[in-house]
C-alpha positions in Angstrom: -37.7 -49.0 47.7 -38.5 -51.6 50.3 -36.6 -53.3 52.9 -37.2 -57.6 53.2 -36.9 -59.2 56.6 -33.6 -60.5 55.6 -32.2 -56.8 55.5 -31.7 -56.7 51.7 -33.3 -53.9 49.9 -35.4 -53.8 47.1 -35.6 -50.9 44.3 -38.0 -50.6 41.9 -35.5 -49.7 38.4 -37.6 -49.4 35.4 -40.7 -51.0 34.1 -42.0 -52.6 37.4 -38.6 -54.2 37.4 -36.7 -55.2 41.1 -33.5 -55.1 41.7 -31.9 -57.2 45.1 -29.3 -55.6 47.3 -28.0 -57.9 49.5 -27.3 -56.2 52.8 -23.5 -55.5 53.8 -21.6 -57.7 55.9 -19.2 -56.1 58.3 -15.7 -57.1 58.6 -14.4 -58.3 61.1 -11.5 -57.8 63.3 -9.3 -60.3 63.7 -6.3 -60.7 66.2 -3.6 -61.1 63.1 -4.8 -57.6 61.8 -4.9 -55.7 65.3 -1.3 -57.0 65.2 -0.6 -56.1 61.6 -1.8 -52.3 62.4 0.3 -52.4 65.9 3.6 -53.7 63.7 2.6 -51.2 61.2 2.3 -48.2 63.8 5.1 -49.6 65.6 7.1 -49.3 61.7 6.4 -45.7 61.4 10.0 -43.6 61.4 10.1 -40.6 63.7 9.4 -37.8 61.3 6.6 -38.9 60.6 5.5 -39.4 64.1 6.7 -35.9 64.6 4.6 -34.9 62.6 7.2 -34.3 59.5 6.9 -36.1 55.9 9.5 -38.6 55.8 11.2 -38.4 51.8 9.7 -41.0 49.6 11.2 -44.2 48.5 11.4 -45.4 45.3 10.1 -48.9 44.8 12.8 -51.6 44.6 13.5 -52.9 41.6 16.5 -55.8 41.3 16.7 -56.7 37.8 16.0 -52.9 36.5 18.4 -51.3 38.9 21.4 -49.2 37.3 24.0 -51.1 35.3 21.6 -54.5 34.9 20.3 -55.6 32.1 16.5 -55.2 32.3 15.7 -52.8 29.6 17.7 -55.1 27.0 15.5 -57.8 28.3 12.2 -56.1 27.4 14.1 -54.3 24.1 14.7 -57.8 23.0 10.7 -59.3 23.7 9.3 -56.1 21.9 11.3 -57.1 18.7 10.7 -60.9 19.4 6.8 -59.9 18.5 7.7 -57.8 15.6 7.2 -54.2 17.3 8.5 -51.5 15.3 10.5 -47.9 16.2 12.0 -49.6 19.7 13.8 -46.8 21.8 15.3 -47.3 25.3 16.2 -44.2 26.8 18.1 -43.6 30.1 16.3 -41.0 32.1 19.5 -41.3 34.7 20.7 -37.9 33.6 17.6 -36.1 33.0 15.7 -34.6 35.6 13.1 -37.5 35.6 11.6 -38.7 39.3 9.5 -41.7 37.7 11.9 -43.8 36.4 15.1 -44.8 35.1 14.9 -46.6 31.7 11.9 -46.2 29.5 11.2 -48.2 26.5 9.0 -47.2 23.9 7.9 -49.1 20.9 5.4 -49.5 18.3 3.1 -51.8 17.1 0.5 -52.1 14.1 -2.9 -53.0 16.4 -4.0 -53.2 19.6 -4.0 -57.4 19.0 -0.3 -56.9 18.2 0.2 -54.0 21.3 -1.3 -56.8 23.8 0.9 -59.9 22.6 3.9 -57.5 22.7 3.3 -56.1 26.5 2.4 -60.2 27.3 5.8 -60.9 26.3 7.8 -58.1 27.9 6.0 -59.2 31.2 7.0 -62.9 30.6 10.7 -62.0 30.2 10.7 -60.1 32.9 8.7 -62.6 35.3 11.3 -65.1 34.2 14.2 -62.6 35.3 12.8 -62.4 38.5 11.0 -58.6 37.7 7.3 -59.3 37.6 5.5 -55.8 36.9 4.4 -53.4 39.3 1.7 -52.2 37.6 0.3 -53.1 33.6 -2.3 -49.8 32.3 -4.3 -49.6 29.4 -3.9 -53.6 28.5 -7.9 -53.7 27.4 -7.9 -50.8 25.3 -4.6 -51.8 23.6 -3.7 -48.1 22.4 -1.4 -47.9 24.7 -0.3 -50.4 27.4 2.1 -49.0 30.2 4.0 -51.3 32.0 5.4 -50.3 35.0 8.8 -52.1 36.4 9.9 -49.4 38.9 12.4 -47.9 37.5 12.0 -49.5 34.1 8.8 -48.3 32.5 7.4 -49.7 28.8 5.5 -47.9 26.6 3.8 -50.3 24.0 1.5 -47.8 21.4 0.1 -48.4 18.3 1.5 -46.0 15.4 -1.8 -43.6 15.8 -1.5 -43.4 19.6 2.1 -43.0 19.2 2.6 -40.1 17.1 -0.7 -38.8 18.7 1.1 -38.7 22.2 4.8 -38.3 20.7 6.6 -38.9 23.8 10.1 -39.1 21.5 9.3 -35.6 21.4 8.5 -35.1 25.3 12.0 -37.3 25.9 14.2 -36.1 23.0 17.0 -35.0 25.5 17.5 -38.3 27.1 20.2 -40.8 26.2 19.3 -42.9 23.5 20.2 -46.6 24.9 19.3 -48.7 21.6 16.9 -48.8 18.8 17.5 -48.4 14.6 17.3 -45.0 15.0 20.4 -44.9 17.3 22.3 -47.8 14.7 21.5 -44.9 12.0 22.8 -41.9 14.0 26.2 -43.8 15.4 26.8 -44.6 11.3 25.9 -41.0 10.1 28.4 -39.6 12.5 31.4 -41.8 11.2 
């Protein structure tokens, strides 16, 4: 390892080979973020500047709040792309902290998984609901896409009934689905 005059380092990898670091630039401080930390600072509630936690908030969420529509939204764009075994579940009554709704639904590949999750997002964008977070899109195994209080599940059939989160959530209200069509005709 050898420095240059221009401060970037050189290490010797493998077979006589060189590798370039460039040197680090420092940041910065600017007068819009020595006022974005003092508005920050000046934001903090008094527990916490008491030193106390102050309880945590969940993240809004307008189209997936109680009573709207938002889970139909993204039950309806899973069946658009032909996914299979589509459960929403209202987690209102259990004792989940996470979330609300969750949807959960099949499909037969990752290509399939992907263009399903695409689709659930698009809907939602164009409700005004863009994600807060999308995991495991690359993969395609299972793609999590996170409203808020809305959460999708998009798995193909191995990583579904590896996981088996029907089982995990069998207590919670079944919202819509095939399975709850067949259950509401079995009981009449």
């Amino acid at each position: 390892m050898r420095e240059l005059p221009s401060g970037a380092t050189v290490i010797v990898v493998r077979y006589g080979e060189e590798l370039l670091i460039p040197p680090l630039k420092k940041a910065r401080k600017t007068a819009t973020t020595k006022t974005a930390t003092k508005k920050r600072a000046a934001a903090v509630p008094k527990a916490a500047a008491a030193g106390k936690s102050a309880p945590r908030k969940k993240a809004p969420a307008t189209a997936s709040a109680p009573g709207s529509d938002a889970w139909q939204i993204c039950v309806r764009a899973a069946e658009d792309k032909k996914a299979t075994a589509v459960r929403a579940l209202d987690l209102r009554e259990s004792q989940s902290s996470f979330a609300d709704f969750l949807v959960i639904c099949s499909a037969g590949n990752p290509r399939q998984s992907q263009a399903v999750a695409d689709e659930v997002e698009r809907l939602m964008e164009a409700a005004g609901d863009p994600p807060i977070s999308v995991e495991g899109y690359n993969n395609g195994e299972w793609i999590l896409v996170d409203f808020g209080d809305l959460v999708v599940n998009v798995f193909t059939e191995s990583a579904r009934s590896y996981y088996d989160l029907d089982r995990l959530y069998r207590d919670a209200r079944l919202l819509t689905g095939k399975q709850a069509e067949a259950a509401a005709t079995d009981n009449d």
